[in-house]
C-alpha positions, 0 to 999 in steps of 0.5 A: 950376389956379385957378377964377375964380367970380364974385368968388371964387378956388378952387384945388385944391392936393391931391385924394388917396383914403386908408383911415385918417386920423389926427388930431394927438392920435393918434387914428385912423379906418379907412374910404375917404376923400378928402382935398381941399385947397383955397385959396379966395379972397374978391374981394368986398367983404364977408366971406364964410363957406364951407359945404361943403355948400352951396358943395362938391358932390363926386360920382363918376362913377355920379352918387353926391353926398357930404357931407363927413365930420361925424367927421372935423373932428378930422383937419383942421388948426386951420389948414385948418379954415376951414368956417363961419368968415368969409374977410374980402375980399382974403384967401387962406385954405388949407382942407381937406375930408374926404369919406367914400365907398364902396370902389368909388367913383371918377371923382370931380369936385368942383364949386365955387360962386361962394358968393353965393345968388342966383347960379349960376356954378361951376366943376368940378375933374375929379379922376378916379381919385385916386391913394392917398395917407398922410394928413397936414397937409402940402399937396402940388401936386393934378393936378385941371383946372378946367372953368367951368360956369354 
């Protein structure tokens, strides 16, 4: 489902929990992980650069807040590896964001802004327990409904 935020669109396209990533170099890592894909689009009239932190708050349903993963930039392909990079207007861009949790996490929700920095609209993806899935580069269709909030 797409979220209209301000002058910008976010889509999650796949929300999944894995125990190992693997990068394409054959590199692995062993933990408990979300993988959440996302399309993003830019309908203002300048370029705009995503920061996860400052535009991706992903929580569970104790209230717990995670950052995404700092080690986990090599498991995110060239492509969807879109953080800190400019999304020019009137462009779509696919990106992928990693995020690290304890074991007994769950109900998680991930909520996205309109990514100006004097506004406050966002919009909440309810992506409750997430089913486990293989991590891989390819995207698959998320079951994540968005709820628009101010």
């Amino acid at each position: 489902e797409t979220a209209q935020v301000g002058n910008v669109e976010w889509t999650v396209t796949d929300a999944y929990y894995t125990t190992e990533l693997e990068s394409d170099f054959g590199t692995q890592k062993r933990g408990n992980f979300v993988v959440v894909d996302f399309t993003f689009t830019n309908n203002r009239n300048e370029a705009v650069t995503l920061d996860p932190e400052l535009h991706m708050t992903f929580r569970d349903a104790e209230g717990r807040e995670f950052g995404t993963d700092t080690d986990a930039w090599e498991f995110v392909p060239t492509r969807l590896n879109i953080f800190l990079e400019p999304v020019n207007p009137g462009i779509s861009q696919d990106g992928r964001a990693i995020y690290e949790v304890p074991p007994d996490a769950e109900g998680f929700t991930l909520t996205v802004d309109d990514v100006e920095m004097m506004e406050d609209e966002s919009a909440r993806y309810d992506l409750g327990n997430l089913r486990s899935g293989t991590f891989n580069s390819a995207s698959a269709s998320a079951t994540a409904t968005a709820t628009a909030g101010q």
